[in-house]
C-alpha positions as a printed Julia matrix, in Angstrom:
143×3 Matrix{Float64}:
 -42.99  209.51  177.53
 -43.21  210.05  173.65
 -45.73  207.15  172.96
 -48.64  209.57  171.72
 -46.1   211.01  169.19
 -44.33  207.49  168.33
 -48.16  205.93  167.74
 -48.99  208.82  165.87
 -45.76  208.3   163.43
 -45.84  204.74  162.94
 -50.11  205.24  162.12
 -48.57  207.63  159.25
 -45.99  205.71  157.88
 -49.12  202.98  157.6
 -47.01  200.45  160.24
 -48.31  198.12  163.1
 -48.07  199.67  166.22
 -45.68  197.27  168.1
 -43.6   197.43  171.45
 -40.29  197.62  170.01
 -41.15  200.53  167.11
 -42.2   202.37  169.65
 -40.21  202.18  171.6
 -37.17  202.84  169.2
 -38.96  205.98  168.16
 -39.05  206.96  171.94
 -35.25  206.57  172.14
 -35.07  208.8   169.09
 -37.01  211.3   170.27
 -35.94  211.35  173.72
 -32.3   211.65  172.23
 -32.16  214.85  169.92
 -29.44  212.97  168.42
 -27.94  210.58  166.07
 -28.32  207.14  167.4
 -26.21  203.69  166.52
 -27.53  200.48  167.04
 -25.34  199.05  169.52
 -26.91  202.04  171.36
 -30.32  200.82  171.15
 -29.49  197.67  172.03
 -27.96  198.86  175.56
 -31.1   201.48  176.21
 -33.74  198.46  174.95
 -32.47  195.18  175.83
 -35.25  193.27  176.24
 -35.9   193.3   172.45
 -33.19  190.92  170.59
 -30.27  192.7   168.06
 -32.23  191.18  165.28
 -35.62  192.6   165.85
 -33.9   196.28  166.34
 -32.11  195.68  163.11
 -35.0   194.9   160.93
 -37.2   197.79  163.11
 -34.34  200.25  161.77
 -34.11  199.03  158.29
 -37.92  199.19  158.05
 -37.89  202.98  159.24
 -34.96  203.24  156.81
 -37.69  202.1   153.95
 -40.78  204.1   155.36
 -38.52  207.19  155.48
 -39.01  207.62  159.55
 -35.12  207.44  159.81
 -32.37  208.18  157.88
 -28.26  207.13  157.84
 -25.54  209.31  159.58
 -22.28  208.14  158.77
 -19.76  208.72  161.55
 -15.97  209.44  160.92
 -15.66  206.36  163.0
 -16.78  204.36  160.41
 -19.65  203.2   161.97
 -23.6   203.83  161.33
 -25.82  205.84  163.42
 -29.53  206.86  162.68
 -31.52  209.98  163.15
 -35.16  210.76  162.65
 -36.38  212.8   159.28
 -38.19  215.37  158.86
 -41.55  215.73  156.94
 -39.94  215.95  153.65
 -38.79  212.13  153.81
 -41.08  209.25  152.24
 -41.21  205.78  151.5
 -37.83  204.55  149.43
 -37.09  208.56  149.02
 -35.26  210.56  151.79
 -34.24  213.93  151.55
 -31.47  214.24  154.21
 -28.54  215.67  152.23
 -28.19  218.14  155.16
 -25.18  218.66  157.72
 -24.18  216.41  160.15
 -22.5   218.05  163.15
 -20.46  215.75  165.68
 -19.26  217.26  168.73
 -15.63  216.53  170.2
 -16.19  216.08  173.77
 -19.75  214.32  173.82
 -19.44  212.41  170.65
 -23.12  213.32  169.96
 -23.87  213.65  166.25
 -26.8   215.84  165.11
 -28.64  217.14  162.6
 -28.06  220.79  161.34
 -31.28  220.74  158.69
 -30.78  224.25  158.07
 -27.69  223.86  155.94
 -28.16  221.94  153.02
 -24.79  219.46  150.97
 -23.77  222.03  148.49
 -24.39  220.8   144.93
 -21.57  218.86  143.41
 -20.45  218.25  140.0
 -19.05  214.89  138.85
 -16.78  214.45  136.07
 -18.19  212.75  132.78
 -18.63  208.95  133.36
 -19.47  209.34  137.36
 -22.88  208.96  139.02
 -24.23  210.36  141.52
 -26.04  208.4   144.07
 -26.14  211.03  147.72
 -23.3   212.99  149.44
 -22.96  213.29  153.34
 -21.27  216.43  155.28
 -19.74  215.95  158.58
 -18.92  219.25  160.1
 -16.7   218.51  163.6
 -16.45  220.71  166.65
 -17.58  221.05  169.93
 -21.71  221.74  170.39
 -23.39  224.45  172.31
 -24.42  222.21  175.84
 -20.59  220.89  175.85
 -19.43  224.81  176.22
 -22.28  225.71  178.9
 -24.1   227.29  176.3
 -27.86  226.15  176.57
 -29.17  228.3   173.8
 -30.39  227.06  170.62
């Protein structure tokens, strides 16, 4: 359904076009939203748990996907934009996570404001969750 534009990403990123990159990058695109491994591994089970973890940390590297940390606890993954490259991601943007689907998405347009550490801290990257309930879960279809 998305091969041309999964192909077409991994040829970028400079990576082998296999099976299971693909079709991880069809999940995420087919999606619109944050996605967790465990999730993966129920929509593509014919490729192991190891193979999807090292096909996710290797679009971690290339900058294809980036971390979405869920109040849960737990680890989801969502594609980048443009901006992200190899070993540098720019994805210090809100996370939204609605309260009746659970779905977590990116909101691109609003940046992590800037913070300011006291003397002797370092900054490494800040995440924003921002809860509620999204537009499809109250009948809204608009974007």
């Amino acid at each position: 359904m998305h091969t041309k534009e999964a192909d077409q990403l991994l040829k970028q990123s400079n990576l082998r076009q296999t099976d299971c990159r693909r079709e991880v990058i069809c999940v995420f695109l087919s999606r619109q939203h944050a996605v967790s491994q465990p999730e993966l591994e129920q929509a593509l089970h014919k490729f192991d748990r190891v193979t999807l973890y090292r096909t996710l940390n290797t679009f971690l590297t290339k900058g294809i996907i980036h971390k979405v940390l869920d109040d849960t606890g737990s680890t989801k993954y969502a594609l980048c934009t443009g901006e992200c490259t190899e070993h540098h991601h720019e994805d210090e943007h809100v996370h939204f996570k609605c309260l009746k689907c659970e779905n977590i998405v990116c909101i691109e347009a609003v940046s992590v404001p800037a913070i300011s550490l006291p003397t002797g801290f370092t900054y490494v990257d800040a995440s924003l969750l921002v809860r509620g309930i999204c537009n499809l879960c109250q009948g809204n279809n608009e974007s």
